[in-house]
C-alpha positions as CSV (number, residue, x, y, z in Angstrom):
1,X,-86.5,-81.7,29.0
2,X,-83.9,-83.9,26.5
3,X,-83.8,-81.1,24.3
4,X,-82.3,-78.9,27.3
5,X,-80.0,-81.3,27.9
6,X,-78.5,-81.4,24.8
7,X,-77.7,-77.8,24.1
8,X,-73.9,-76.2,24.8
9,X,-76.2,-73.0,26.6
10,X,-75.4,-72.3,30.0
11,X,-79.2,-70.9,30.8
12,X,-80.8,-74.4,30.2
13,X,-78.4,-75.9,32.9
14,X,-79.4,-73.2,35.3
15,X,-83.2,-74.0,34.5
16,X,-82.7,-77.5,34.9
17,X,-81.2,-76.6,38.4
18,X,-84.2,-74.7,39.0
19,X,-86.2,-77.5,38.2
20,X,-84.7,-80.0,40.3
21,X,-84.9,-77.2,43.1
22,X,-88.6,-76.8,42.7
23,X,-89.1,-80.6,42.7
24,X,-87.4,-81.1,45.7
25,X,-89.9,-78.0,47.6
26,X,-92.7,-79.7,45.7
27,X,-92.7,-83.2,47.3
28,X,-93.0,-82.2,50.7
29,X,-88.9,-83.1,51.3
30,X,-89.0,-80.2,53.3
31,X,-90.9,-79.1,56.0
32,X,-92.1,-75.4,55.8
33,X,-90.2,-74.6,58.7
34,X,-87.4,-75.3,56.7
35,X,-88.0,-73.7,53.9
36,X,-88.4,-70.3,55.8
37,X,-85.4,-71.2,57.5
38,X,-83.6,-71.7,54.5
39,X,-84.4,-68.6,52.9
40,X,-83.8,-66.5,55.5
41,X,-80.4,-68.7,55.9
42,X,-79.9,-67.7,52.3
43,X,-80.0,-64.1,53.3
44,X,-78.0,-64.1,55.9
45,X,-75.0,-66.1,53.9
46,X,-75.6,-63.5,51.1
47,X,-75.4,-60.0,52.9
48,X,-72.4,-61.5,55.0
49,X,-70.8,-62.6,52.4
50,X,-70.8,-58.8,50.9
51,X,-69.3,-57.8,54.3
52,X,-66.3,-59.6,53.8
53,X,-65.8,-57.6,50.3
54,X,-65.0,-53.9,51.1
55,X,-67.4,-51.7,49.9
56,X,-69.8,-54.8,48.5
57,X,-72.1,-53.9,51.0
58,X,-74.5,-50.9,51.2
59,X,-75.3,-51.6,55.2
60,X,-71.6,-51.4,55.4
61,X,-71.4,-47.6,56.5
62,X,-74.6,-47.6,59.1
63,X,-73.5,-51.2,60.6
64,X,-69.7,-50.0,61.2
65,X,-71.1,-47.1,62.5
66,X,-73.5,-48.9,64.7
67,X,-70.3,-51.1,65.8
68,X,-68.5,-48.3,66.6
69,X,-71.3,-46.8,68.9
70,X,-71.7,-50.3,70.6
71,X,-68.1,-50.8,71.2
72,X,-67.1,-47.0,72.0
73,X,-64.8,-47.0,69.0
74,X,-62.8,-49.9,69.8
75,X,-62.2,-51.9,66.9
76,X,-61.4,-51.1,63.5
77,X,-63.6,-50.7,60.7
78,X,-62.1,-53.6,58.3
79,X,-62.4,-55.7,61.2
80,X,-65.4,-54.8,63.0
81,X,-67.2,-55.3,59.5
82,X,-64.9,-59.0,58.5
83,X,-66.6,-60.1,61.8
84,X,-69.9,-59.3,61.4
85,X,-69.7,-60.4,58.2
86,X,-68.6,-63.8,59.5
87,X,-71.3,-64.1,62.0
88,X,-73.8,-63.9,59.2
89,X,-72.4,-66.2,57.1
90,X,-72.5,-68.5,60.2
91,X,-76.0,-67.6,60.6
92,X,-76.7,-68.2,57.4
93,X,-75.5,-71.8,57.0
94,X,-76.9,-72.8,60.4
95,X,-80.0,-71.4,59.2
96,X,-79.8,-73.1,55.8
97,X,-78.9,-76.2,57.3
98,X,-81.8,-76.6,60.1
99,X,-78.9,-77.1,62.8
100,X,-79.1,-76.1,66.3
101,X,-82.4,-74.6,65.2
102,X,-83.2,-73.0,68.6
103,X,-79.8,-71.4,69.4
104,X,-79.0,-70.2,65.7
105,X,-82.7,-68.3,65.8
106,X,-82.0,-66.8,69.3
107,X,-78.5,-65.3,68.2
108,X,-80.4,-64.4,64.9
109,X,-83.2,-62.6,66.9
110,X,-80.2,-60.9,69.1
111,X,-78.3,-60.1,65.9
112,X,-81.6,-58.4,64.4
113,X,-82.3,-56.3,67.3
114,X,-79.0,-54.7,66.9
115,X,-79.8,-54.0,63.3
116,X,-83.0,-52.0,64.5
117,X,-80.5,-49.6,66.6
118,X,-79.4,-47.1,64.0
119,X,-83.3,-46.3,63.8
120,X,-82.8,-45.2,67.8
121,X,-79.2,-44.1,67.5
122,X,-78.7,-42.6,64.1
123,X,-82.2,-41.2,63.7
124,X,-80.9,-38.1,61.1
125,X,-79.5,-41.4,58.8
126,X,-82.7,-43.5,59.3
127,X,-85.2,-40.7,58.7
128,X,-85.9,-37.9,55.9
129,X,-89.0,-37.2,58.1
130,X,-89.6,-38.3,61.7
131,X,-91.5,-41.2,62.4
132,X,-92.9,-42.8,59.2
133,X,-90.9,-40.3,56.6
134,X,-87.5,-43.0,56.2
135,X,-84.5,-42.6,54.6
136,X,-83.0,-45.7,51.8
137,X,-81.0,-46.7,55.3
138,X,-84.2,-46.7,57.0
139,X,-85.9,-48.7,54.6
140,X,-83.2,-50.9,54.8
141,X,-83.4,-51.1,58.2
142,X,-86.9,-51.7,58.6
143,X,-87.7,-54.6,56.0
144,X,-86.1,-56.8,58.8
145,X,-89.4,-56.9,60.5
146,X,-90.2,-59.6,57.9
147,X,-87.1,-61.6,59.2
148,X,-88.3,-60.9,63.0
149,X,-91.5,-62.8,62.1
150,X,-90.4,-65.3,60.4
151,X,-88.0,-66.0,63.2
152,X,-90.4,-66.1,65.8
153,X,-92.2,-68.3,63.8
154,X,-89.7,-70.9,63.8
155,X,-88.9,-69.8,67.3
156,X,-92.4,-70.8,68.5
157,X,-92.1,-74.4,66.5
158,X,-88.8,-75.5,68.4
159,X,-90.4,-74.4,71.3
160,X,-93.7,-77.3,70.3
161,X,-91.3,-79.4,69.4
162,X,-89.7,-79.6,73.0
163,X,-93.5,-79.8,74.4
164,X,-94.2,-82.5,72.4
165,X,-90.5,-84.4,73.2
């Protein structure tokens, strides 16, 4: 590990963060209710994060136009996307965090089912063939299912916890 430490390389830095990273997950710091909650946290922070850049984001297009569905076309794209983006990030560090655990998943949950819409609303974007034919957009859309379950995963252990309390 010295020899890592010694070298003017950037890469060796980044394994050593790594490292430290892994060591903390491997003792048992964390519960694994955390950890899910932190990677999905880190999901959330990223993809809002690439809402705030213009044209970072390849949900940009179908969540505007989801947005401007919901809201019959009252705000404006720049906005309506800055905002969304900002609720994510939000999400994301609550998430990342473990704070208000049973709030930040219930807004996460709401904030998922809206994602799902565009397979409802916009079914020409979310399908090349109707039902299981989908589209990139599609796709996009429907890997959330893996963040639905781990949501009510951590859902249903906030909910023990309050038993138990």
């Amino acid at each position: 590990m010295k020899k890592f430490q010694q070298l003017p390389l950037k890469i060796p830095k980044i394994y050593l963060a790594f490292n430290y990273t892994k060591t903390l997950f491997k003792k048992n710091h964390f519960s694994d209710y955390q950890k899910l909650s932190f990677t999905i946290g880190i999901i959330y922070l990223w993809f809002g994060i690439l809402k705030i850049f213009p044209n970072y984001s390849p949900a940009e297009g179908i969540a505007f136009d989801t947005i401007k569905w919901l809201t019959f076309n009252l705000i404006v794209k720049q906005t309506a996307i800055i905002l969304l983006g900002i609720a994510e990030i939000a999400i994301g560090f609550l998430l990342i965090f473990y704070y208000q655990k049973r709030t930040v998943i219930q807004i996460a949950l709401t904030h998922i089912f809206f994602t799902f819409l565009p397979l409802i609303i916009f079914p020409n974007k979310s399908f090349l063939h109707f039902p299981f034919g989908f589209s990139l957009i599609g796709q996009y859309i429907f890997k959330n299912i893996i963040i639905v379950s781990v949501l009510l995963i951590l859902l249903n252990n906030t909910k023990q916890i309050a038993k138990e309390n």
